[in-house]
C-alpha positions as a Markdown table, in Angstrom:
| # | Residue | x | y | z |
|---|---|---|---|---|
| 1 | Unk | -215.7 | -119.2 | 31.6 |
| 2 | Unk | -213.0 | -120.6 | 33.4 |
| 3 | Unk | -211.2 | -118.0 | 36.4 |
| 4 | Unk | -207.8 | -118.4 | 34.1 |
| 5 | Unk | -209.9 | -117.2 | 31.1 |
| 6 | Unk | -212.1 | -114.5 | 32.7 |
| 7 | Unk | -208.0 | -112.8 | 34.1 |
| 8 | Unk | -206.8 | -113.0 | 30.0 |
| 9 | Unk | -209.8 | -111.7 | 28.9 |
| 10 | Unk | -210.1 | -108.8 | 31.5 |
| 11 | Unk | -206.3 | -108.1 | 30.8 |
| 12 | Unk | -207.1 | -108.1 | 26.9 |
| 13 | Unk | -209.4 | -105.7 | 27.1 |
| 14 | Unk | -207.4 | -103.0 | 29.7 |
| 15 | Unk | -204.3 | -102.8 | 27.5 |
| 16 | Unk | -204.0 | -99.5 | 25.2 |
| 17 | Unk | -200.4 | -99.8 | 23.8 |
| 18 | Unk | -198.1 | -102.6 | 22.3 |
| 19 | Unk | -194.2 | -101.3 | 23.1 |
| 20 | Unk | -191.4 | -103.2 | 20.9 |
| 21 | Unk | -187.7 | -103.1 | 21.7 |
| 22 | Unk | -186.2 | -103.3 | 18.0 |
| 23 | Unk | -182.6 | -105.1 | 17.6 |
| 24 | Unk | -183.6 | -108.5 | 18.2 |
| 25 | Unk | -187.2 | -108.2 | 18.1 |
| 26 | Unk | -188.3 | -106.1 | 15.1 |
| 27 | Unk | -185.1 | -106.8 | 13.2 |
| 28 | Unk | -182.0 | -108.9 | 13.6 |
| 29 | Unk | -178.3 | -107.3 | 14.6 |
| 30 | Unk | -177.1 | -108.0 | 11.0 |
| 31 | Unk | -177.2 | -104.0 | 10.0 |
| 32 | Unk | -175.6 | -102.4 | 13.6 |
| 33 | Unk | -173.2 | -105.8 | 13.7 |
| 34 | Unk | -172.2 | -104.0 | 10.4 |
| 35 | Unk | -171.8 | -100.4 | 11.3 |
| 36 | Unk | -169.4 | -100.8 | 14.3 |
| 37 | Unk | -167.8 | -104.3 | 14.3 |
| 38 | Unk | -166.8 | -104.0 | 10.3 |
| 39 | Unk | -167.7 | -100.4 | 8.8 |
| 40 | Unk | -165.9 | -98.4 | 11.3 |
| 41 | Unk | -162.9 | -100.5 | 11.0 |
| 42 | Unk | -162.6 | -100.7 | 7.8 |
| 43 | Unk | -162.8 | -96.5 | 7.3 |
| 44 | Unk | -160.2 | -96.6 | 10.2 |
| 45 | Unk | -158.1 | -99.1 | 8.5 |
| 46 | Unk | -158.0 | -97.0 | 5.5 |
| 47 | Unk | -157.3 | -93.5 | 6.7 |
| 48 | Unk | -154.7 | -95.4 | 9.3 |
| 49 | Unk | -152.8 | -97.5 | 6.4 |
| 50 | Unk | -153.5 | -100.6 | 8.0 |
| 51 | Unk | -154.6 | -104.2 | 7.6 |
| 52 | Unk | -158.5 | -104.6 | 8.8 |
| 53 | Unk | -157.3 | -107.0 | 11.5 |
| 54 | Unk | -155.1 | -104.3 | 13.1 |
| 55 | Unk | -157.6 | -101.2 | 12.5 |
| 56 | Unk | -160.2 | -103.9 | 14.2 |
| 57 | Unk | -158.6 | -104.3 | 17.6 |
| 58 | Unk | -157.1 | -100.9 | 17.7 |
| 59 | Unk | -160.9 | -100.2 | 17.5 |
| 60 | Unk | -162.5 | -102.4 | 19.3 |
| 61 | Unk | -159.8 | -101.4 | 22.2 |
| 62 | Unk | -161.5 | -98.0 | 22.2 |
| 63 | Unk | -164.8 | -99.3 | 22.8 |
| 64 | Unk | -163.7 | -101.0 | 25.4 |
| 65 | Unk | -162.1 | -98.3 | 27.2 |
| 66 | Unk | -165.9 | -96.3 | 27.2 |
| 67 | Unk | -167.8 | -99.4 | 27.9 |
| 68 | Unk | -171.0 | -100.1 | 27.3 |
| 69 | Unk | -171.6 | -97.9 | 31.1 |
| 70 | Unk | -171.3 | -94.6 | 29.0 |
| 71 | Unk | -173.4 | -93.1 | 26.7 |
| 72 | Unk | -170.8 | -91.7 | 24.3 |
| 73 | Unk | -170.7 | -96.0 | 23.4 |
| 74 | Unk | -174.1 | -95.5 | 21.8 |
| 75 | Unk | -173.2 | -92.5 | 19.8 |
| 76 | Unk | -171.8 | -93.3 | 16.3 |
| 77 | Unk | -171.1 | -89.8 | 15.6 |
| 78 | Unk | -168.6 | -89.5 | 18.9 |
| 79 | Unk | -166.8 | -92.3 | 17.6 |
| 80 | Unk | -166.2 | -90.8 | 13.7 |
| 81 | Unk | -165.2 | -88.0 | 15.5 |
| 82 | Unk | -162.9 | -89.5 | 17.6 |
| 83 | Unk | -161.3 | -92.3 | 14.9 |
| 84 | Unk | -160.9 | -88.9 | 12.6 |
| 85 | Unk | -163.2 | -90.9 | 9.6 |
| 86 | Unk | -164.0 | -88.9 | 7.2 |
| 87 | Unk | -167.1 | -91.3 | 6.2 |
| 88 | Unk | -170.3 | -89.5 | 7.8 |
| 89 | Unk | -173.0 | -91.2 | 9.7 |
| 90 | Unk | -175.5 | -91.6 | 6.6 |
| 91 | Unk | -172.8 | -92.7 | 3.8 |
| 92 | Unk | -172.1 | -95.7 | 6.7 |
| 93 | Unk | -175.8 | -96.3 | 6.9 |
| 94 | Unk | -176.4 | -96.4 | 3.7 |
| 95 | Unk | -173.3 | -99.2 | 3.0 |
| 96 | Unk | -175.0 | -101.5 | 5.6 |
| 97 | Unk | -178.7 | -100.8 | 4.4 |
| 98 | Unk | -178.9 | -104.2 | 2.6 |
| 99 | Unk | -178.2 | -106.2 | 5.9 |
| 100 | Unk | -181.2 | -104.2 | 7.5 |
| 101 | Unk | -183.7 | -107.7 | 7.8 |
| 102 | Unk | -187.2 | -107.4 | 9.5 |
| 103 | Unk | -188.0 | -110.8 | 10.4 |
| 104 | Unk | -190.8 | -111.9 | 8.4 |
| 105 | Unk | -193.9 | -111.9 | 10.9 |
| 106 | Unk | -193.2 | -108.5 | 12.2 |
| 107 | Unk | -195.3 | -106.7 | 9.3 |
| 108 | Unk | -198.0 | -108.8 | 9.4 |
| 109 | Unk | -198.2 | -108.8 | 13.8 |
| 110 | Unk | -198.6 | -104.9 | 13.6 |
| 111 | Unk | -200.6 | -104.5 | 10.9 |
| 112 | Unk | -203.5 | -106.9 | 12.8 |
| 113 | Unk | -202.5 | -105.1 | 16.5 |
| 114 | Unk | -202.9 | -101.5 | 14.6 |
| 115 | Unk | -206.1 | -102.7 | 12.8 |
| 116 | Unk | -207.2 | -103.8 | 16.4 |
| 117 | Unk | -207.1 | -100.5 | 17.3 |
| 118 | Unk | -204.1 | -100.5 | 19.8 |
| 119 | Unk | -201.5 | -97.9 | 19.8 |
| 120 | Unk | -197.9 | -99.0 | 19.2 |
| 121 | Unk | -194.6 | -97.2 | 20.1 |
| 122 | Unk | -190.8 | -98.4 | 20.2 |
| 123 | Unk | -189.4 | -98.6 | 23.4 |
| 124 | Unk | -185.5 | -99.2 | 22.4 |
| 125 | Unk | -182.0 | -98.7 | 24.1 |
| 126 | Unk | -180.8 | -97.9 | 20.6 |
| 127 | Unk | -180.0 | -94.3 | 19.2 |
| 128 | Unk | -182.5 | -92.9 | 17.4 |
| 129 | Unk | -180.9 | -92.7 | 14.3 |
| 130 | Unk | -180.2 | -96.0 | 14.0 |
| 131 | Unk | -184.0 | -96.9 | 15.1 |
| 132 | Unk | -185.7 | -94.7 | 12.3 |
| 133 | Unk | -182.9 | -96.0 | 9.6 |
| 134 | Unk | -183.5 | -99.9 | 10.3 |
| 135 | Unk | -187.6 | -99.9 | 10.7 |
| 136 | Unk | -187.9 | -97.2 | 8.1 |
| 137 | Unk | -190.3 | -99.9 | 5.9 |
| 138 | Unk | -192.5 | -100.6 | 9.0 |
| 139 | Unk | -191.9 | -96.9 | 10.6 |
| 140 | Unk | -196.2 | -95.9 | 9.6 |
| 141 | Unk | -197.2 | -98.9 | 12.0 |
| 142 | Unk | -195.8 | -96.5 | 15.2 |
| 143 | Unk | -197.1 | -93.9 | 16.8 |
| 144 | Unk | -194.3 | -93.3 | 19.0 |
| 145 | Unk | -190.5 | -94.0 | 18.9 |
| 146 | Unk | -188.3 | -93.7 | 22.6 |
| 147 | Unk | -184.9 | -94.1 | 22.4 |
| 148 | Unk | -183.4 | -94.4 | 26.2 |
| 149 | Unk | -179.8 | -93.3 | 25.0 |
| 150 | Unk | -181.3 | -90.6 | 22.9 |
| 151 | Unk | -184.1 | -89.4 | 24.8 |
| 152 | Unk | -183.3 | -90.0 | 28.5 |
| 153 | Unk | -179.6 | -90.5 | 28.6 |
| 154 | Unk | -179.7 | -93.6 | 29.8 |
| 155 | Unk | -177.3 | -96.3 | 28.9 |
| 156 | Unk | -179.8 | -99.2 | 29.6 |
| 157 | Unk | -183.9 | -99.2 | 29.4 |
| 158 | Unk | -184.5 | -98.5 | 33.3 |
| 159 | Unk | -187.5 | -98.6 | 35.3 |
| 160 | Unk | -188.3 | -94.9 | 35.0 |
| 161 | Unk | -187.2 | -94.9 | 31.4 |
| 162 | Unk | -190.9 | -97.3 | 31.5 |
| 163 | Unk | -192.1 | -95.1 | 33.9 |
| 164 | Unk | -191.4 | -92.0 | 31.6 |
| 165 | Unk | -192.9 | -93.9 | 28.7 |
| 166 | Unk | -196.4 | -94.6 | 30.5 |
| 167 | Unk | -196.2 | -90.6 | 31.5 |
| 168 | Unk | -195.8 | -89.4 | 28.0 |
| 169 | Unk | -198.5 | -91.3 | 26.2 |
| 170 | Unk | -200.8 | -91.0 | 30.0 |
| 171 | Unk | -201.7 | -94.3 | 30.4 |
| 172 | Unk | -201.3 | -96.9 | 33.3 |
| 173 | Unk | -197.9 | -99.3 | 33.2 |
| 174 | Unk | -200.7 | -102.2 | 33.5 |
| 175 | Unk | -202.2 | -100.8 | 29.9 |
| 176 | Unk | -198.9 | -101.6 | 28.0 |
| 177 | Unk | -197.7 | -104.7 | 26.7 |
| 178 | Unk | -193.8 | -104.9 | 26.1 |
| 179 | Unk | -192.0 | -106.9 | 23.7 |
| 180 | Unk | -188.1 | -107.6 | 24.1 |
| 181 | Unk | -185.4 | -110.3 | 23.8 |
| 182 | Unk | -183.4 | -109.2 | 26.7 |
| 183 | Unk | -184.5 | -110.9 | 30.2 |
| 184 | Unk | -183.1 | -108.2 | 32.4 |
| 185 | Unk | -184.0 | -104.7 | 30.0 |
| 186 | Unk | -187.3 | -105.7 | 28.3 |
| 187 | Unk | -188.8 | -108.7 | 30.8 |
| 188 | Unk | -187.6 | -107.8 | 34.4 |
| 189 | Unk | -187.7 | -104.2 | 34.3 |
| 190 | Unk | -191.2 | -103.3 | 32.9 |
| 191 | Unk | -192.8 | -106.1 | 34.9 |
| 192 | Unk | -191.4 | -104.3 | 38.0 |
| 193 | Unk | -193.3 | -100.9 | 37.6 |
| 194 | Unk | -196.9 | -103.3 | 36.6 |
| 195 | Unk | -196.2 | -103.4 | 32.6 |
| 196 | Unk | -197.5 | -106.5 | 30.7 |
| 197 | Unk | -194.5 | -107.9 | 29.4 |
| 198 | Unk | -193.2 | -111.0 | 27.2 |
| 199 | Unk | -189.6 | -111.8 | 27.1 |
| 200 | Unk | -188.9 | -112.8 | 22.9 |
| 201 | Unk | -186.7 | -115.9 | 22.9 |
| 202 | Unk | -186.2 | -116.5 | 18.9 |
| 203 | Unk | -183.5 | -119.2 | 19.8 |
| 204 | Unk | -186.6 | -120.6 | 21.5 |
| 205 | Unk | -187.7 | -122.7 | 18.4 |
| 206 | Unk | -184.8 | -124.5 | 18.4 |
| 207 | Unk | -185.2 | -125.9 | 21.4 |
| 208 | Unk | -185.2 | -123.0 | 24.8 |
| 209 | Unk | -182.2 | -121.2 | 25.6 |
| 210 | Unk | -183.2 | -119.8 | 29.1 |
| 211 | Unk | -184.8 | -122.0 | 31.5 |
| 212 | Unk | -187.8 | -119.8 | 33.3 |
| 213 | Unk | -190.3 | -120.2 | 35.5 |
| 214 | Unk | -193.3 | -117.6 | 33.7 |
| 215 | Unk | -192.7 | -120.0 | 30.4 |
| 216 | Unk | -196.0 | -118.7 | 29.6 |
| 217 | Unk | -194.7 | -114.6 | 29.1 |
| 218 | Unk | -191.9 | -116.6 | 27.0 |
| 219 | Unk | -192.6 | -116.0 | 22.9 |
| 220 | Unk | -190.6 | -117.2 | 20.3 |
| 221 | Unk | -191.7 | -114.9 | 17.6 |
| 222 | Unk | -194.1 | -111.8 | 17.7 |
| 223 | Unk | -196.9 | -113.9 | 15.6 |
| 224 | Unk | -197.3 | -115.6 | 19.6 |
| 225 | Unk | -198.7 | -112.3 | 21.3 |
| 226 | Unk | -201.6 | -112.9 | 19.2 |
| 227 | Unk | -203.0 | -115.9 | 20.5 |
| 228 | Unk | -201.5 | -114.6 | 23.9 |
């Protein structure tokens, strides 16, 4: 067996847990596109009398004032409050549920990784509620689901929000594999506390859209960790 061989095989068989970020990677940004770029608007534009083009940058203004910097962006229900909707968080959910998509090798990748015996959490900068709403058909596959708004207040997926992941379920960063498409919150940022992980380029098939020296932690769908 070749030295190259003998390291993957060695790694294989230390990691424990499979972590997924979940907008991007488990589904596509169709359903949360949805909620706050068209569904809040359109409730605004209604209560406010006015066309959706106007209730859209009166919106999208506010936003911009909190930033993406503060957690009250992530926090659909601070912004019903604030925009006076009357719509609640579910009835908005519920408009939007059809644009919920799983891309279609997801199911299959953690029904073999489960059958395989490893444990598999969420690791996700996204609220919780939107989480369990959007992977609701996949939801049995997971042991765990961390939210780093929801359950850390953090604004971005951090190395100790990692840190605090590997604490909670008690196992070594080098025993967890994460899966992400951004380069900075689900590549750099595990890899710096000793996580396994692989950056999730779907634009990837169509030719790379991010030139990077480890091309080899570079997957363009989840059906790649496999032979990985």
């Amino acid at each position: 067996m070749s030295q190259k061989k003998l390291i993957q095989t060695r790694v294989r068989n230390a990691i424990k847990v499979f972590s997924f970020d979940v907008d991007g990677t488990l589904v596509s940004h169709g359903f949360v596109d949805c909620v706050w770029l068209q569904g809040i608007p359109e409730a605004y534009a209604e209560k406010e009398g006015l066309s959706f083009e106007h209730a859209f940058e009166c919106v999208k203004k506010e936003y911009d004032k909190i930033g993406e910097n503060r957690i009250e962006w992530y926090k659909i229900d601070y912004w019903l409050r604030k925009f006076g909707l009357s719509i609640t968080r579910e009835e908005l959910f519920r408009k939007y549920e059809g644009e919920i998509k799983i891309y279609e090798e997801v199911e299959s990748v953690l029904r073999v990784l489960k059958e395989e015996g490893y444990l598999l959490v969420v690791s996700s900068n996204a609220a919780t509620e939107f989480i369990d709403f959007q992977i609701h058909p996949i939801k049995k596959f997971f042991s765990r689901i961390f939210s780093a708004t929801s359950d850390c207040g953090e604004v971005k997926k951090s190395n100790a929000f990692y840190a605090r992941v590997c604490g909670i379920l008690d196992v070594k960063p080098q025993e967890v594999i994460h899966i992400g498409d951004h380069w900075v919150f689900d590549f750099i940022n595990p890899r710096k506390i000793g996580m396994n992980a692989y950056y999730l380029d779907r634009k990837s098939k169509r030719g790379r859209s991010v030139s990077v020296k480890n091309d080899e932690f570079v997957i363009s769908d989840l059906s790649e960790i496999l032979d990985k």
